[in-house]
N, C-alpha and C positions, 0 to 999 in steps of 0.2 A: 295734082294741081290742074284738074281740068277746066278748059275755057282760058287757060294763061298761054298766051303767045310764046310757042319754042324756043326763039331764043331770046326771048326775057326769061326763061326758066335758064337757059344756057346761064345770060348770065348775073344772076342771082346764085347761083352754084358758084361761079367765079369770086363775086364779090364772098359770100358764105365760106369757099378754103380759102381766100387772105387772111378772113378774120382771124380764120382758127391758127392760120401760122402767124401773125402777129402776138393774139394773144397766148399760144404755146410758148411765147420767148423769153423763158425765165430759166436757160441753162443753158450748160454748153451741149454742143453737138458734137460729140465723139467721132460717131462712124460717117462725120463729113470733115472732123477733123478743125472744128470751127471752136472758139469760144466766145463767148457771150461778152459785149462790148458795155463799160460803161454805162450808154445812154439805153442800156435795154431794149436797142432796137439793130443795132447792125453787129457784127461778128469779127473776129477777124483769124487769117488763115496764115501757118505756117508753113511752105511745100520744106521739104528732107532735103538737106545738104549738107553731105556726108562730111564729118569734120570741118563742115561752113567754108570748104573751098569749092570753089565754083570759077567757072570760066566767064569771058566775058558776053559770049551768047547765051551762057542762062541768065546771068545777071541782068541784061539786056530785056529777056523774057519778060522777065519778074517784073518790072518796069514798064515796059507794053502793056499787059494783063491788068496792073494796079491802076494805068490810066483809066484804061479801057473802060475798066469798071469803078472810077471814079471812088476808088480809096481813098482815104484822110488823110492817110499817111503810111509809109514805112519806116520799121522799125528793126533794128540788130539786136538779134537777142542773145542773152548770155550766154544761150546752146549753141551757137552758132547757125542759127536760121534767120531769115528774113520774114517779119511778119508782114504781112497786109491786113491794116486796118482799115477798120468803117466799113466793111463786106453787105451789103444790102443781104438779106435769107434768101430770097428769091435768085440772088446772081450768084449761090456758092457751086452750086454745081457746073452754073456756066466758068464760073475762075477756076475750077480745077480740070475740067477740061482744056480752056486754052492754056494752061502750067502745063499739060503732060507732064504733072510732075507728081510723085507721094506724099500725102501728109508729113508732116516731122511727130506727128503721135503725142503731142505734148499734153493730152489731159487723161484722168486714169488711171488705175493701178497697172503701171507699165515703164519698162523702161523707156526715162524719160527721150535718154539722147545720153550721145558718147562726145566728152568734150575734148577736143585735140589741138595741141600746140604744134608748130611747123615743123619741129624735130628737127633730125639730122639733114630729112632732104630742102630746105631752105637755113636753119636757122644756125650761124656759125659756133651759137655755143651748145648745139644741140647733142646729147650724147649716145642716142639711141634715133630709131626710128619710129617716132611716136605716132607719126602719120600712117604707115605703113601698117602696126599693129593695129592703131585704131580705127581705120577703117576696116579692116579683117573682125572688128568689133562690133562697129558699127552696121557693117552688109548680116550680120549672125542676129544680133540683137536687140538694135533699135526697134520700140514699139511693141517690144513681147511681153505678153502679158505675165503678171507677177501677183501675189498678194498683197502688196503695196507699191508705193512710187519709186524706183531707184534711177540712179545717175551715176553716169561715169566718167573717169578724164583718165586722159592719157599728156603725161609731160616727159618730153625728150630729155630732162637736164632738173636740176636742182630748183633750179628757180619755181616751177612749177607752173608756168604761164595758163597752164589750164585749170589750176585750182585742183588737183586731183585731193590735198588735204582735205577738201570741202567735200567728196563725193562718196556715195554709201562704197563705191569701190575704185580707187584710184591706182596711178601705176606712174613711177618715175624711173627714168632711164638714167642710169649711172655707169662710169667704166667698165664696172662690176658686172651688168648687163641690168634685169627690172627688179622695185624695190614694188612691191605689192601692199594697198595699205587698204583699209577696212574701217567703214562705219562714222565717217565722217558729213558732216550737212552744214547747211546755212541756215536761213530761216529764222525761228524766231525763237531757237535754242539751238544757237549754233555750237558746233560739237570738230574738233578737231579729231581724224581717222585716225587708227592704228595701226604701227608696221606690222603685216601678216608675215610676210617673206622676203629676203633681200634674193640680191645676185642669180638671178633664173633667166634662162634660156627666153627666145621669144615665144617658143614650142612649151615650155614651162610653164611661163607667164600664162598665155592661152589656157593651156590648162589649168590650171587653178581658178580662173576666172568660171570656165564652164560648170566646177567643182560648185564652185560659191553660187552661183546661178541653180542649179539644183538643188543645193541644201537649202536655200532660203527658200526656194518654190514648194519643199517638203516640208520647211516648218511653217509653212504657210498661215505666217504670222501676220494682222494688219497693221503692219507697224516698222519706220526706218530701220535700217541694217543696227543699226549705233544705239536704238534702245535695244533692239535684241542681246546686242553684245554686252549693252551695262546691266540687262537684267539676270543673264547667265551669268558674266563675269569674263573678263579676256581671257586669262587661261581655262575656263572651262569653255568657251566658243570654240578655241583652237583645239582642244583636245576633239570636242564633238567633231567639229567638220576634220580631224583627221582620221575617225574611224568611222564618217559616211561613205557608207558605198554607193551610189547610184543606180 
């Protein structure tokens, strides 16, 4: 560009990368942890909060940050995160630095998020410590990559306040100790799970859970836990995952 004034070249470069991230905005953004808003021009970001409890200085954060940056709005999501909408492209990197916080990993073949009821340490009809286990869940597995999307819940008591029926691997808490259950979803062929295991240890429970996370990472299938399991057949799923070894 000779004979062009430096920084008119400066900024004709500037104006020339807007373009190119404007018109690049037809997806999400994974490794910013963004997705793709609507009006095809702003994003919006979920930071990780483990089992959706949070204190009142992150919450606080969260609400600073969304001003800050002149979000459209916040939003509770069924995982128990707090989204911020209407993210500007150009402000995502500046909102996740003032979060100091983790993405919540919500797009991807990955686990999605571990959904948690209050359990026994709040909730009086809670029968187990679903909080407790499911953070030990959630610090292990939120965000790992998979060959497909899965989700998890943890419910302290019968009721199931976390929906664990709904999730490719769900766990209720009963007298008995954890009721293990498999292959269930929402969506737009929703599938009610199946009990894998009742009456197990928290150390049990755990384990099986680890079991089931590898065997599905081995049959590294693209596809829900719940068609895997109707295309084998229940008793033949269970047989297989009892003679995987890892």
């Amino acid at each position: 560009m000779a004979g062009v004034p430096k920084h008119f070249k400066h900024r004709r470069m500037s104006i020339l990368h807007r373009s190119i991230v404007i018109f690049d905005m037809t997806q999400n953004l994974p490794e910013k942890g963004a997705a793709l808003q609507r009006d095809k021009k702003t994003y919006a970001v979920a930071p990780h909060i483990p089992g959706g409890v949070i204190d009142p200085q992150g919450l606080r954060k969260i609400a600073d940050v969304a001003e800050k940056h002149q979000a459209k709005a916040l939003k509770l999501t069924s995982g128990g995160r707090i989204a911020i909408m209407g993210i500007a492209p150009e402000d995502l990197d500046k909102v996740w630095k003032d979060l100091g916080m983790r993405p919540g990993g919500f797009t991807g073949p990955r686990i999605r998020y571990v959904k948690i009821c209050p359990g026994a340490t709040f909730c009086k009809r809670g029968q187990r410590d679903s909080l407790g286990l499911g953070l030990k869940l959630d610090e292990k597995y939120q965000g790992v990559q998979m060959p497909f999307k899965l989700k998890m819940g943890v419910s302290g008591c019968s009721n199931s306040c976390s929906e664990p029926a709904l999730k490719d691997i769900g766990l209720i808490g009963t007298t008995h100790g954890w009721k293990v259950l498999v292959g269930g979803c929402a969506g737009a062929r929703p599938r009610i799970a199946q009990t894998l295991w009742e009456n197990l240890s928290d150390g049990e429970a755990l384990a099986l859970v680890d079991k089931l996370i590898l065997y599905i990472k081995a049959l590294g299938q693209k596809k829900r836990l719940g068609d895997i399991i109707e295309e084998m057949g229940f008793g033949s799923f269970k047989k297989d995952l009892a003679k995987f070894s890892p």
